[in-house]
C-alpha positions as CSV (number, residue, x, y, z in Angstrom):
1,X,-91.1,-59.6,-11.8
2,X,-91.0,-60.3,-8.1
3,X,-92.9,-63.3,-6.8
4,X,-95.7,-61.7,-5.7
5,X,-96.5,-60.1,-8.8
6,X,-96.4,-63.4,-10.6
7,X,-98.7,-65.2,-8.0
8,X,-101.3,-62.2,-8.9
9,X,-101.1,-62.7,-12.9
10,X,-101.2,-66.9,-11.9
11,X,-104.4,-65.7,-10.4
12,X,-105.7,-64.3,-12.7
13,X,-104.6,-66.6,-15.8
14,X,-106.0,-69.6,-13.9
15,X,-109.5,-67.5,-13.6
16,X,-109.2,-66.5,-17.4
17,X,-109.0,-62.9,-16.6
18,X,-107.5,-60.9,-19.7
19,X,-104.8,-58.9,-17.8
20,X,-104.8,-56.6,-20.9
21,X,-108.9,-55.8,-19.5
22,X,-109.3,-51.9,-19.5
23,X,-110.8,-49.7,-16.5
24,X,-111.6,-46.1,-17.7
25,X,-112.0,-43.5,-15.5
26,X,-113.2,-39.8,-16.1
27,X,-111.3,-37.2,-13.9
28,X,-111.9,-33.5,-14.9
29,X,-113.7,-34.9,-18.6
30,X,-110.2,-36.4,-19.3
31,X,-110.4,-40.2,-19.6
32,X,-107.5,-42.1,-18.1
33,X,-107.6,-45.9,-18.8
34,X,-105.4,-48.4,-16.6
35,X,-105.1,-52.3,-17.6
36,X,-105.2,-54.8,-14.7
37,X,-101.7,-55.5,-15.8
38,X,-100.6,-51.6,-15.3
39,X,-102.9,-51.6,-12.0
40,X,-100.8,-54.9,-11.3
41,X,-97.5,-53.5,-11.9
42,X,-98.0,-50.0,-9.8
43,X,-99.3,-51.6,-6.5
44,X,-96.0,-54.1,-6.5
45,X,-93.6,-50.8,-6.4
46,X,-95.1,-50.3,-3.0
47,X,-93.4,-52.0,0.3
48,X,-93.6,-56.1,0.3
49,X,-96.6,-55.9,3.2
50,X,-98.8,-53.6,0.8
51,X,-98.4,-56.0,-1.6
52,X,-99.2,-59.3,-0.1
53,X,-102.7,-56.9,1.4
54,X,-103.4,-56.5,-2.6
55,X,-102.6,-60.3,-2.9
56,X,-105.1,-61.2,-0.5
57,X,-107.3,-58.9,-1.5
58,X,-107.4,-60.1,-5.3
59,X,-107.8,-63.4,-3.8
60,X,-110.9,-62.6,-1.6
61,X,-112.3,-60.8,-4.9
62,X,-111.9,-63.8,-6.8
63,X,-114.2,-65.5,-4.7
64,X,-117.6,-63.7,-6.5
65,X,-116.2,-64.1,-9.6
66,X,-115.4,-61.9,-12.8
67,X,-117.9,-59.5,-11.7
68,X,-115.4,-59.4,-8.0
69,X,-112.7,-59.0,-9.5
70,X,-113.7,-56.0,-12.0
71,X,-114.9,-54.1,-8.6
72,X,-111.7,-55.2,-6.8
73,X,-109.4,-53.4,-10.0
74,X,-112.1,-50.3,-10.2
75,X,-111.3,-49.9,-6.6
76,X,-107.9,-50.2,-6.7
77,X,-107.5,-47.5,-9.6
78,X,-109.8,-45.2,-7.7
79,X,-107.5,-45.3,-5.0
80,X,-104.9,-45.1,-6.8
81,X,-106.2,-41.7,-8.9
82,X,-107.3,-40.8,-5.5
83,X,-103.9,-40.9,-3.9
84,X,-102.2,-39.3,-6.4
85,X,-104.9,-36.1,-6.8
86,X,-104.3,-36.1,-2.7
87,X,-100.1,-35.7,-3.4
88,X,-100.9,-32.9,-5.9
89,X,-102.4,-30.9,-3.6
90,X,-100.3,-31.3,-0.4
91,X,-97.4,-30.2,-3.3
């Protein structure tokens, strides 16, 4: 687990955020269901400067709260899902 990884799980420990909380999202009537942890763990295979942007991100989420931070993971999955549906099609 690479530094900034651990800095985002800190974050979220110290807010008493579950990291095992569950986003599902419906694509096609098919439910796919991503943890913050699994979230977490996907964004910190990209390159080290699109990780510290999720780092400050979660941070600036954190600053509304539980309620921030559930939009700041929805958003991140969606773009995520998004991303990938994008890579199907250019395929």
């Amino acid at each position: 687990m690479n530094t900034i990884e651990q800095q985002c799980r800190e974050l979220l420990k110290n807010a008493g955020i579950n990291t095992a909380s569950e986003i599902d999202f419906s694509i096609n009537d098919e439910v796919q269901t991503f943890t913050y942890e699994t979230l977490i763990g996907l964004y910190m295979q990209a390159s080290e400067a699109s990780q510290l942007v999720f780092l400050r991100a979660l941070e600036k989420s954190m600053e509304t709260g539980a309620k921030g931070i559930e939009r700041f993971f929805e958003g991140m999955g969606q773009l995520l899902l998004l991303s990938h549906l994008s890579q199907k099609f250019e395929a």
